[in-house]
DSSP file (Angstrom, degrees, kcal/mol; ACC not computed):
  #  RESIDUE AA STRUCTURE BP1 BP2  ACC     N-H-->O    O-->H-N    N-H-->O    O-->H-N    TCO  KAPPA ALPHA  PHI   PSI    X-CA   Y-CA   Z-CA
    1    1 A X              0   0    0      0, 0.0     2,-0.2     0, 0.0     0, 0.0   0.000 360.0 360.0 360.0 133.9   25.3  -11.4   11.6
    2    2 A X        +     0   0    0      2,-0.1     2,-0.1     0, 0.0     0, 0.0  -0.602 360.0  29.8-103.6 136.8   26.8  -10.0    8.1
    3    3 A X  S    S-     0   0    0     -2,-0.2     2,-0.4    88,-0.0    88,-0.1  -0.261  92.2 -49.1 110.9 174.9   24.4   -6.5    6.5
    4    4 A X        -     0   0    0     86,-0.2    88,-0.1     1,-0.1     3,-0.1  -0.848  37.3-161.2-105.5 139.4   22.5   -3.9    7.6
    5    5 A X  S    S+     0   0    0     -2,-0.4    88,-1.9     1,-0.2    87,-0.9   0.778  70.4   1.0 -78.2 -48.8   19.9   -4.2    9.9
    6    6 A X  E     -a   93   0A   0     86,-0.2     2,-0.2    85,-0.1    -1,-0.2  -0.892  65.7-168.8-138.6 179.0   17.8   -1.4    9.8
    7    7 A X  E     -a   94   0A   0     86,-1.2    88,-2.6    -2,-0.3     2,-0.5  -0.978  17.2-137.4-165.8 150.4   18.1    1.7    7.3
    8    8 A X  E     -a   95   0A   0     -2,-0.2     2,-1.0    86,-0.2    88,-0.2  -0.942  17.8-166.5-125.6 141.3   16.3    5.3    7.1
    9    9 A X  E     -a   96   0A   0     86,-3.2    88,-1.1    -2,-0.5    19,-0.1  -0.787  21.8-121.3-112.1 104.0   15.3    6.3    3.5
   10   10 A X        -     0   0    0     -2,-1.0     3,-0.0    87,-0.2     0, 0.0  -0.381  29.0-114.0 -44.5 153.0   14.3   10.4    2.8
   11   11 A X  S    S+     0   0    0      1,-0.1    17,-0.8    85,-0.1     2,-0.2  -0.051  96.2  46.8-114.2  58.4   11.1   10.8    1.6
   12   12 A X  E     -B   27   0B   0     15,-0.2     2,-0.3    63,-0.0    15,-0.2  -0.848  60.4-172.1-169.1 135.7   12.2   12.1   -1.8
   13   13 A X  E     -B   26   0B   0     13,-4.3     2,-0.7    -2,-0.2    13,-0.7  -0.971  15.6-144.0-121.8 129.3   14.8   10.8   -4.0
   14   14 A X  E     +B   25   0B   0     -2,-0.3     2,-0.3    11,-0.2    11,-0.2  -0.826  47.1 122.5 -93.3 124.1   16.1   12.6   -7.2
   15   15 A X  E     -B   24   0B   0      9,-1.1     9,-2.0    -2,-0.7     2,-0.2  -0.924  63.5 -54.2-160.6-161.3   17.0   10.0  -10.0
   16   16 A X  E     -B   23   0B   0     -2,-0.3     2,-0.6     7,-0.3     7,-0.2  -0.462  33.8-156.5-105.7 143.3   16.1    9.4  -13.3
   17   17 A X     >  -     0   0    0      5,-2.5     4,-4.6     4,-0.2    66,-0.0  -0.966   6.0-155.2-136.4 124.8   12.8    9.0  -14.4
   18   18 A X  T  4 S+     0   0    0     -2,-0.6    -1,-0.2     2,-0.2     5,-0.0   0.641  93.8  52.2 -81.1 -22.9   12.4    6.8  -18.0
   19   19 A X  T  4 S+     0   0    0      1,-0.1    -1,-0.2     3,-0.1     3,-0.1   0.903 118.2  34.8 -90.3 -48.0    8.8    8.5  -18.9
   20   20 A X  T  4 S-     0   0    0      1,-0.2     2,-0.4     2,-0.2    -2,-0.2   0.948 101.2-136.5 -90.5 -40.7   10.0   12.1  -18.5
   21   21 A X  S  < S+     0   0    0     -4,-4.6    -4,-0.2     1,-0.4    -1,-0.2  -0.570  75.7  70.1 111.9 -81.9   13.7   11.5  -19.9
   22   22 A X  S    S-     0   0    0     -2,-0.4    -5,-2.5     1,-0.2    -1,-0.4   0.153  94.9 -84.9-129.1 179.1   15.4   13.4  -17.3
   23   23 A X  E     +B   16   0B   0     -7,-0.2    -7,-0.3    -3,-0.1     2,-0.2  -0.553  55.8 163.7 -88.8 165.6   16.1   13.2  -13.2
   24   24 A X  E     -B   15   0B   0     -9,-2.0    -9,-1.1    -2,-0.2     2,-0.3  -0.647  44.1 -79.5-167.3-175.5   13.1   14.5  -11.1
   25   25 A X  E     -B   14   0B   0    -11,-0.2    53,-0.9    -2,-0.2    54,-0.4  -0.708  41.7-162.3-106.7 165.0   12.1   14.2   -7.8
   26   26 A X  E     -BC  13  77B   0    -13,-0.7   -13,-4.3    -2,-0.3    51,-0.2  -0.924  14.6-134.2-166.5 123.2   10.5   11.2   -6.8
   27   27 A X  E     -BC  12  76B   0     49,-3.0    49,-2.4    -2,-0.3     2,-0.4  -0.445  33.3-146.5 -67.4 150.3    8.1   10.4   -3.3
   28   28 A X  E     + C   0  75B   0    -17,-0.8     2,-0.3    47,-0.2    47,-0.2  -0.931  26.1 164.6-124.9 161.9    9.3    7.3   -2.0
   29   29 A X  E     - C   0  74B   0     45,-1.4     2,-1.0    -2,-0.4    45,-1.0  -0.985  44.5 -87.7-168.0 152.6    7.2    4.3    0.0
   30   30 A X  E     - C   0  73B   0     -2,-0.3    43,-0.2    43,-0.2    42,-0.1  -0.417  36.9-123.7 -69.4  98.0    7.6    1.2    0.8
   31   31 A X        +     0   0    0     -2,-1.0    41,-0.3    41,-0.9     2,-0.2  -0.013  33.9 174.9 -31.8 130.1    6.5   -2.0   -1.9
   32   32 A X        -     0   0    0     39,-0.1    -1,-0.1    41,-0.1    39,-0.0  -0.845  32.4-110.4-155.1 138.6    4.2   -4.2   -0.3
   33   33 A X        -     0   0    0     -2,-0.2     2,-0.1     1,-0.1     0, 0.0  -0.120  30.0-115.5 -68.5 146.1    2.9   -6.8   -2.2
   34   34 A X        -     0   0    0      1,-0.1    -1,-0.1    -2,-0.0    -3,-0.0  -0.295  38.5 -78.3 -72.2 138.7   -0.7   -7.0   -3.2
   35   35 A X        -     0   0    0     -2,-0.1    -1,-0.1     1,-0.1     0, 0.0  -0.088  58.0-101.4 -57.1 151.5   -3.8   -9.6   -2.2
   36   36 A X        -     0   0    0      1,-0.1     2,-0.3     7,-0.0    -1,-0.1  -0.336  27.1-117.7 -61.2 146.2   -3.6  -13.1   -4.1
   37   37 A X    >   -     0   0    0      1,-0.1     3,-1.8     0, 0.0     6,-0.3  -0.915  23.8-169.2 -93.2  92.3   -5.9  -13.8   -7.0
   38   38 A X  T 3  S+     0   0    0     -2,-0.3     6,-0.2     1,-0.3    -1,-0.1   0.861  97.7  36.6 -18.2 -59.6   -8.4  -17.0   -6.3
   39   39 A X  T 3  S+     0   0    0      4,-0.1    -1,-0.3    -3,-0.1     2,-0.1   0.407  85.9 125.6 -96.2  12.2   -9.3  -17.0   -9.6
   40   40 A X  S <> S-     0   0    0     -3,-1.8     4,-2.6     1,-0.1     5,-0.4  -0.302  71.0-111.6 -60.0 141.3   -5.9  -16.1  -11.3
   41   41 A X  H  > S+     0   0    0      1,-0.2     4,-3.0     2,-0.2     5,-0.2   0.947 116.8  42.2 -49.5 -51.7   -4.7  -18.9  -14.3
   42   42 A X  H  4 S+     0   0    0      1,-0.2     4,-0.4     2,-0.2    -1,-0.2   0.834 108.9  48.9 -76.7 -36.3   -1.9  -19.9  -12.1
   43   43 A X  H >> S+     0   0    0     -6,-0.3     4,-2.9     2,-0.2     3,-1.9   0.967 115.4  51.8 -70.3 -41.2   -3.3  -20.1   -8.6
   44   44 A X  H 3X S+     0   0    0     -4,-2.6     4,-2.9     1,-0.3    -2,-0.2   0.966 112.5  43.6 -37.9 -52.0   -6.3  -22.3  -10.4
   45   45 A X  H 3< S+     0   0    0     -4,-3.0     4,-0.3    -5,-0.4    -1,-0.3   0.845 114.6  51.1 -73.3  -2.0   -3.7  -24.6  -12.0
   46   46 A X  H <4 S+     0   0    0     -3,-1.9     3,-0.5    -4,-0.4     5,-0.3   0.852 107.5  54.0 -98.0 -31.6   -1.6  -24.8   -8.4
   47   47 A X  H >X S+     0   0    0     -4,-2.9     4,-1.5     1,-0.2     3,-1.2   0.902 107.6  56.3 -79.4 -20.5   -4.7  -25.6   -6.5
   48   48 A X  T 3< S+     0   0    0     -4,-2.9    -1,-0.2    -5,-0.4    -2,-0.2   0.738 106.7  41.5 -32.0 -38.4   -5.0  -28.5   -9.0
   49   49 A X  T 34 S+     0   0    0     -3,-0.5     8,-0.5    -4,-0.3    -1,-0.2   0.313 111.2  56.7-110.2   9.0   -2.1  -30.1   -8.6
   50   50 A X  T <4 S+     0   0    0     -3,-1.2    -2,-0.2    -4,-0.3    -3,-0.1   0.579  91.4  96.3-109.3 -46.2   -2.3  -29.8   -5.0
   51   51 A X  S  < S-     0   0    0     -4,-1.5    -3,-0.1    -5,-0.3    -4,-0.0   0.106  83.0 -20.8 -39.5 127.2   -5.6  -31.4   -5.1
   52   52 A X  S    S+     0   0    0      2,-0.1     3,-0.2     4,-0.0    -3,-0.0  -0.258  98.7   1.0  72.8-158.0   -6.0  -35.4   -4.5
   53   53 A X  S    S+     0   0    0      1,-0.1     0, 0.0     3,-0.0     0, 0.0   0.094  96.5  59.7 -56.1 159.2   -3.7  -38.2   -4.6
   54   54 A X  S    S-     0   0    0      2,-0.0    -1,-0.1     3,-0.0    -2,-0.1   0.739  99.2 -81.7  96.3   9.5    0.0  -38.2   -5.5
   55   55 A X        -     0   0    0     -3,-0.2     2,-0.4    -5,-0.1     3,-0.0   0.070  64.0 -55.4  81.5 157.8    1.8  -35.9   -2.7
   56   56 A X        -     0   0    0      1,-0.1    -6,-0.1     4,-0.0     4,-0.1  -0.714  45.5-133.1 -93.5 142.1    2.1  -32.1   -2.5
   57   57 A X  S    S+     0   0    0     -8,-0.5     2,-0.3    -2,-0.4    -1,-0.1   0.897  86.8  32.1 -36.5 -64.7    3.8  -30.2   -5.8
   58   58 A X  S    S-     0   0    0      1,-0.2    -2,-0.0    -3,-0.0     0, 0.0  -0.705  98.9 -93.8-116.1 165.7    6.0  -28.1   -3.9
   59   59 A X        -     0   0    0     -2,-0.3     2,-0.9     1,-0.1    -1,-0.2  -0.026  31.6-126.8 -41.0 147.8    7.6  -28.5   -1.0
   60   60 A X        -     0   0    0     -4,-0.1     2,-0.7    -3,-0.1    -1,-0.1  -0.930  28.2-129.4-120.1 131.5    5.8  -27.2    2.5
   61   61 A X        -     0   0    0     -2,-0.9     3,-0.1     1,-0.2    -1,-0.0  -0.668  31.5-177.0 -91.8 105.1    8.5  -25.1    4.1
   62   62 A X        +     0   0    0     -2,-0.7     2,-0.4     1,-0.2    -1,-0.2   0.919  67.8  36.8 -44.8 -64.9    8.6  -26.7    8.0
   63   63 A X  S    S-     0   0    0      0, 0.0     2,-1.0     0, 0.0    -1,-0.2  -0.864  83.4-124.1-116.0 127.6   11.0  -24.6    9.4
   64   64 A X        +     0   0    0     -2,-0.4    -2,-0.0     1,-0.2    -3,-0.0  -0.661  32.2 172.9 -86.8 101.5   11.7  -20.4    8.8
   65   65 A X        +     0   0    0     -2,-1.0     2,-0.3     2,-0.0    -1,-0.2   0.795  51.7  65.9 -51.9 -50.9   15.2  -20.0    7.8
   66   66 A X        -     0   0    0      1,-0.1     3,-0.0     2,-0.1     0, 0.0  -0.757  60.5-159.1 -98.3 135.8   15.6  -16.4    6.9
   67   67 A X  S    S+     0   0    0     -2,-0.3     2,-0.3     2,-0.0    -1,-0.1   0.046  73.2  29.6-103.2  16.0   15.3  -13.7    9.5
   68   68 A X  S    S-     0   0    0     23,-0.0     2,-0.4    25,-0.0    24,-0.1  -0.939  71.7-130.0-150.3-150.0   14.6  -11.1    7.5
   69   69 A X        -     0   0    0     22,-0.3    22,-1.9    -2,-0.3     2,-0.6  -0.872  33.4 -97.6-137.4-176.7   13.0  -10.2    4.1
   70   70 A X  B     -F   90   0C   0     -2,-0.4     2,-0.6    20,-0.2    20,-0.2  -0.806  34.8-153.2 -90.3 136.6   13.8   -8.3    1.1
   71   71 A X        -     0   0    0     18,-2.1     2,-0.3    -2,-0.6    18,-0.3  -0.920  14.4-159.9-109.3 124.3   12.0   -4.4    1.4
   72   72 A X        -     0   0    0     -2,-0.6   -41,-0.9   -41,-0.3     2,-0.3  -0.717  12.0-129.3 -92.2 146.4   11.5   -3.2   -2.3
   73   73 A X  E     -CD  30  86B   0     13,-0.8    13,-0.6    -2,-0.3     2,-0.4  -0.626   7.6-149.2-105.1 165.6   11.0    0.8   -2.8
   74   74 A X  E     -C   29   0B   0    -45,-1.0   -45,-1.4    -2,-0.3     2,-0.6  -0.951  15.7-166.8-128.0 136.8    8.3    2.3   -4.7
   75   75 A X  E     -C   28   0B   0      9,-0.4     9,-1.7    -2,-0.4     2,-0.9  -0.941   5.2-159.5-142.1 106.9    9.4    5.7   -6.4
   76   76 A X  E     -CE  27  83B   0    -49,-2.4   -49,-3.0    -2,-0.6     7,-0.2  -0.834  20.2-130.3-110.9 122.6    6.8    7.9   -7.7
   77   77 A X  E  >  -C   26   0B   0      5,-2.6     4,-0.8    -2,-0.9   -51,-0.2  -0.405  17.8-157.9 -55.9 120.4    8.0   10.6  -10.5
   78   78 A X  T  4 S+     0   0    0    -53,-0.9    -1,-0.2     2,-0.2   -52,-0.1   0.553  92.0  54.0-104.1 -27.2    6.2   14.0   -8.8
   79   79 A X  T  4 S+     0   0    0    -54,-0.4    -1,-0.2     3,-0.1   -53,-0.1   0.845 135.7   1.1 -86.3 -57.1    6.4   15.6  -12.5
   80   80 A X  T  4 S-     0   0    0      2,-0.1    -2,-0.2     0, 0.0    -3,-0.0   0.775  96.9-129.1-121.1 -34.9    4.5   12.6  -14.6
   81   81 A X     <  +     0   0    0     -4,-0.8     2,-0.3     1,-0.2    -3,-0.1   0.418  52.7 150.3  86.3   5.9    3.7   10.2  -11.5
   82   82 A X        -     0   0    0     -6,-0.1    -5,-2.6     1,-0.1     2,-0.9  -0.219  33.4-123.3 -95.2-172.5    4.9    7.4  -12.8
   83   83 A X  B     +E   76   0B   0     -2,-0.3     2,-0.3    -7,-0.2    -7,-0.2  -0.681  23.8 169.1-122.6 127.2    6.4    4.6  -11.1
   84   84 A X        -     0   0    0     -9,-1.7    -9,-0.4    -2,-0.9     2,-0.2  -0.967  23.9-126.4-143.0 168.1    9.0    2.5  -10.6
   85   85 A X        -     0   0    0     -2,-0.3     2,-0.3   -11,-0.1   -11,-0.2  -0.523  12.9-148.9-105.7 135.7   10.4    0.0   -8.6
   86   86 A X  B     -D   73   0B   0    -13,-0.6   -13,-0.8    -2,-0.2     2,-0.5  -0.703  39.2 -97.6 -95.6 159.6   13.9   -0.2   -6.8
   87   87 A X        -     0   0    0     -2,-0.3   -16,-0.1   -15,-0.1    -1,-0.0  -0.550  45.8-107.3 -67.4 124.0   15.4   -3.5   -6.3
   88   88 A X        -     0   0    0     -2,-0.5     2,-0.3     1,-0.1   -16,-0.2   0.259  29.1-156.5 -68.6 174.1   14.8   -5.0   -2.7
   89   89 A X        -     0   0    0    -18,-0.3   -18,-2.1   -20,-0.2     2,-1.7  -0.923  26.9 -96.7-142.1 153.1   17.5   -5.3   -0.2
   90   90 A X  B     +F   70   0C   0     -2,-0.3     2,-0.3   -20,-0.2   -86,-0.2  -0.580  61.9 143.6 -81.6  90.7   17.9   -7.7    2.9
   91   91 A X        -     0   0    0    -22,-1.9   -22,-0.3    -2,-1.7   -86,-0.2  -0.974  56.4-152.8-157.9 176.1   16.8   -5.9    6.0
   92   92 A X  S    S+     0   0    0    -87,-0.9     2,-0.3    -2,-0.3   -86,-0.2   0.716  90.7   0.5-101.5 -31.5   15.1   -6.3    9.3
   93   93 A X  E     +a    6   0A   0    -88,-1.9   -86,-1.2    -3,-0.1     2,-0.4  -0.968  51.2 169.0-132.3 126.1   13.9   -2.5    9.1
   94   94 A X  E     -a    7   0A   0     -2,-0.3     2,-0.3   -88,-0.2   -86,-0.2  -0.966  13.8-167.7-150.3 164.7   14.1    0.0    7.4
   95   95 A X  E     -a    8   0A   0    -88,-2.6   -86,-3.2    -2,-0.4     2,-0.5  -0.816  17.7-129.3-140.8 168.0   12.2    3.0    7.8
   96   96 A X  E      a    9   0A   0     -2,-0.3   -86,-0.2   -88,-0.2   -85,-0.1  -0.924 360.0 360.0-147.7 132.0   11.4    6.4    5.7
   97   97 A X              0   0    0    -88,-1.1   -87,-0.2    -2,-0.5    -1,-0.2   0.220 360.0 360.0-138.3 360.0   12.0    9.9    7.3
């Protein structure tokens, strides 16, 4: 197996923070995605098209291929408090110390 497996992240990172202009400190936590919307334009129009004759839209994924997922960081600016997101990476743990 190719990557890192698990990883430990401090929890505060200085980088650069686009509302304030300058590098800051910034709390960090782990992205985790938020509940579906029932009544969202796009879940409406996917239970539509899943509905009734004529076969399912997308494929229905059988079998789990990938053993791990991507973990996205969450960075909140401790000066202005906003937030922004770092881009995910593949691993099986990762854990924030």
């Amino acid at each position: 197996m190719r990557g890192v497996i698990s990883m430990n992240v401090p929890k505060e990172i200085v980088t650069h923070c686009p509302k304030c202009n300058k590098h800051t400190v910034h709390a960090v936590s782990i992205y985790k995605e938020g509940r579906r919307r029932a009544l969202a334009k796009g879940e409406r129009a996917h239970e539509r098209e899943r509905k009734g004759y004529g076969g399912q839209k997308y494929p229905i994924l059988r079998r789990k291929a990938k053993t791990t997922k991507k973990q996205a960081l969450k960075l909140k600016c401790k000066d202005c408090g906003h937030v922004i997101h770092r881009e995910g990476i593949r691993l099986k743990k990762m854990t924030i110390e």
